[in-house]
C-alpha positions as CSV (number, residue, x, y, z in Angstrom):
1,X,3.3,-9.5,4.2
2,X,3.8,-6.4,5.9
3,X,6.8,-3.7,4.9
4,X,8.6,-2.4,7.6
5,X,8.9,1.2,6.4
6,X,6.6,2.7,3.1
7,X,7.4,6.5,1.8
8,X,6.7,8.8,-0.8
9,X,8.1,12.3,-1.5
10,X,6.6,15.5,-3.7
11,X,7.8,18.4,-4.7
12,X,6.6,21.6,-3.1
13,X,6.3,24.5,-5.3
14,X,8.1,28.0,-4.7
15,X,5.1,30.0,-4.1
16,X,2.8,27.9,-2.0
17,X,3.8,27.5,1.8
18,X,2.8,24.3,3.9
19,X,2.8,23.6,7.4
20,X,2.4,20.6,8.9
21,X,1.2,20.0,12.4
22,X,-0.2,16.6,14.0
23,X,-1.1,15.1,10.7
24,X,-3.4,18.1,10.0
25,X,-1.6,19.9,6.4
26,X,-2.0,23.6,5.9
27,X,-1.5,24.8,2.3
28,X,-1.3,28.7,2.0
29,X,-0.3,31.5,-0.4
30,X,-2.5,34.9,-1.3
31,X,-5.1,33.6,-3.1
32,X,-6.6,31.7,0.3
33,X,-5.9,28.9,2.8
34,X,-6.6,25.0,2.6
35,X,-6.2,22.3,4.9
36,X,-6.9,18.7,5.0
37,X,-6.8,16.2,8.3
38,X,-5.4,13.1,8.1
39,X,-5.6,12.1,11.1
40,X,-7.9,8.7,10.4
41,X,-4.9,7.6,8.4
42,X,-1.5,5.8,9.9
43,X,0.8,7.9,8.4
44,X,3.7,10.2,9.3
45,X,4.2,13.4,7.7
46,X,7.1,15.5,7.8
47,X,8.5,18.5,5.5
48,X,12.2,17.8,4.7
49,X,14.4,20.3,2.8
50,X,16.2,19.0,-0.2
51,X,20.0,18.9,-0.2
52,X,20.9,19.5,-4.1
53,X,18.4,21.7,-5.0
54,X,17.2,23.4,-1.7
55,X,13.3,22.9,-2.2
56,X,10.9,21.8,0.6
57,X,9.4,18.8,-0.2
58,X,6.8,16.9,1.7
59,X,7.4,13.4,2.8
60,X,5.0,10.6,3.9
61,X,5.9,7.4,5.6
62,X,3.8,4.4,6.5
63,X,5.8,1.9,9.3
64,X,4.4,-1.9,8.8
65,X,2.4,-1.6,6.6
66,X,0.5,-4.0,4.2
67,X,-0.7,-3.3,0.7
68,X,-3.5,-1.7,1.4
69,X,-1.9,1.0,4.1
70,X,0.7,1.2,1.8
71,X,-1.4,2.4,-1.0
72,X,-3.2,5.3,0.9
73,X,0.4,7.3,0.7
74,X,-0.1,7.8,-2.5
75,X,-4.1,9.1,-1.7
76,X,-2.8,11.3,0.9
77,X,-0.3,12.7,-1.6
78,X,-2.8,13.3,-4.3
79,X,-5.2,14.9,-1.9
80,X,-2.2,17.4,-0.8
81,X,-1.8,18.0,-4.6
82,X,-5.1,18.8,-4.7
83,X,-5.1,21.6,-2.1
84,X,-2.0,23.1,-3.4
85,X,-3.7,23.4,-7.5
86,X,-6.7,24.7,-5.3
87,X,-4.4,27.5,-3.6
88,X,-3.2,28.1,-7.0
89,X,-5.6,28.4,-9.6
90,X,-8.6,27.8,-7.7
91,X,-11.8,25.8,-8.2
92,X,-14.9,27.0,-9.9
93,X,-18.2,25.4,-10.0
94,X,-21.6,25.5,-11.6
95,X,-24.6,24.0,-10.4
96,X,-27.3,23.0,-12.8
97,X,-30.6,21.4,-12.3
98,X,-31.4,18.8,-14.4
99,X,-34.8,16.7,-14.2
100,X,-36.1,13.5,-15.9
101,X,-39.7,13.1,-14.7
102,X,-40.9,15.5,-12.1
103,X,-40.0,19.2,-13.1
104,X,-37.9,20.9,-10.5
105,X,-38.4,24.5,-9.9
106,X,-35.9,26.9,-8.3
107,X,-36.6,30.3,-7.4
108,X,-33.5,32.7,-5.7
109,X,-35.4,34.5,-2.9
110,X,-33.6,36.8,-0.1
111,X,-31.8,39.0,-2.3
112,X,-29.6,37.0,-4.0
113,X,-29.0,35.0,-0.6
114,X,-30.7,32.0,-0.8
115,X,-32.7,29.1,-3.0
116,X,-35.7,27.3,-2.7
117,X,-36.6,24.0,-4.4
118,X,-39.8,23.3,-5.1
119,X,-40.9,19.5,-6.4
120,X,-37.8,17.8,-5.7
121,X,-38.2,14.3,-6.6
122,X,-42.2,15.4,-6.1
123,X,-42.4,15.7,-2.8
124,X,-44.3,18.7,-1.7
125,X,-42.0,20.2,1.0
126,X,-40.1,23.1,-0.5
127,X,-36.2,22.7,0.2
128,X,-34.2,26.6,1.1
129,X,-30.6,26.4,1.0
130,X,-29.1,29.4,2.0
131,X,-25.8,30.4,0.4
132,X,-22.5,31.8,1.9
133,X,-21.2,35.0,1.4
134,X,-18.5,33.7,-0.4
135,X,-20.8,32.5,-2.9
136,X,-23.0,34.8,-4.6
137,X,-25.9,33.3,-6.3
138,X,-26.1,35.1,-10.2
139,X,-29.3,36.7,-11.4
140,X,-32.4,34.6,-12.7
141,X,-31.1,33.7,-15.8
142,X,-33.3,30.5,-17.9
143,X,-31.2,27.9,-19.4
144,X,-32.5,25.4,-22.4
145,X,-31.1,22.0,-21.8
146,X,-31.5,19.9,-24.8
């Protein structure tokens, strides 16, 4: 059975601005810029400014829907609370290599620049993967995985 009209709301935090434009959400404040498109999804999005408090808020609607359209508001929510911890505090990542059978041997070439993989799953072509500036590779350092 399909439900005429679907919507969620979230809270938009003090320091973080968002724009919205054609279903594409912009999430920025001084520690970078994030945006997600959402234009795949049947959905309407609109920021709404709330009366009591005075807050924006972000608000999603889904018009006849059925279950399963009316569960993606709640993904598209998530993903925008997503963006807004990434504007925040920010991601960090570490990538490890990690072998069972055929040993896998890395090697930063290019000044710090780039990677090449050697024996990847055996084969013999060597794989470069060159890294964006945003991303500096760290010195050769040897890790013991136990």
């Amino acid at each position: 059975m399909k439900t005429i009209l679907s919507s969620e709301t979230m809270d938009i935090p003090d320091r973080v601005n968002v724009k919205v434009n054609v279903k594409v959400i912009v999430v920025e404040r001084p520690r970078g810029m994030l945006s997600c498109n959402f234009k795949h999804l049947n959905l309407d999005f609109q920021l709404i400014k709330d009366d009591t408090t005075g807050k924006q808020k972000l608000k999603v609607e889904a018009w006849f829907g059925a279950c399963e359209s009316n569960a993606v508001i709640r993904t598209a929510l998530s993903h925008v609370e997503n963006l807004i911890t990434g504007v925040i505090k920010g991601y960090h990542y570490k990538m490890r290599f990690v072998y069972a059978h055929f040993p896998i041997n890395a090697s930063i070439t290019n000044s710090n620049k780039s990677i090449e993989i050697r024996n990847f799953l055996g084969e013999k072509k060597v794989r470069k993967v060159i890294c964006l500036k945003e991303f500096p590779l760290p010195g050769r350092r040897r890790l013991k995985i136990s």
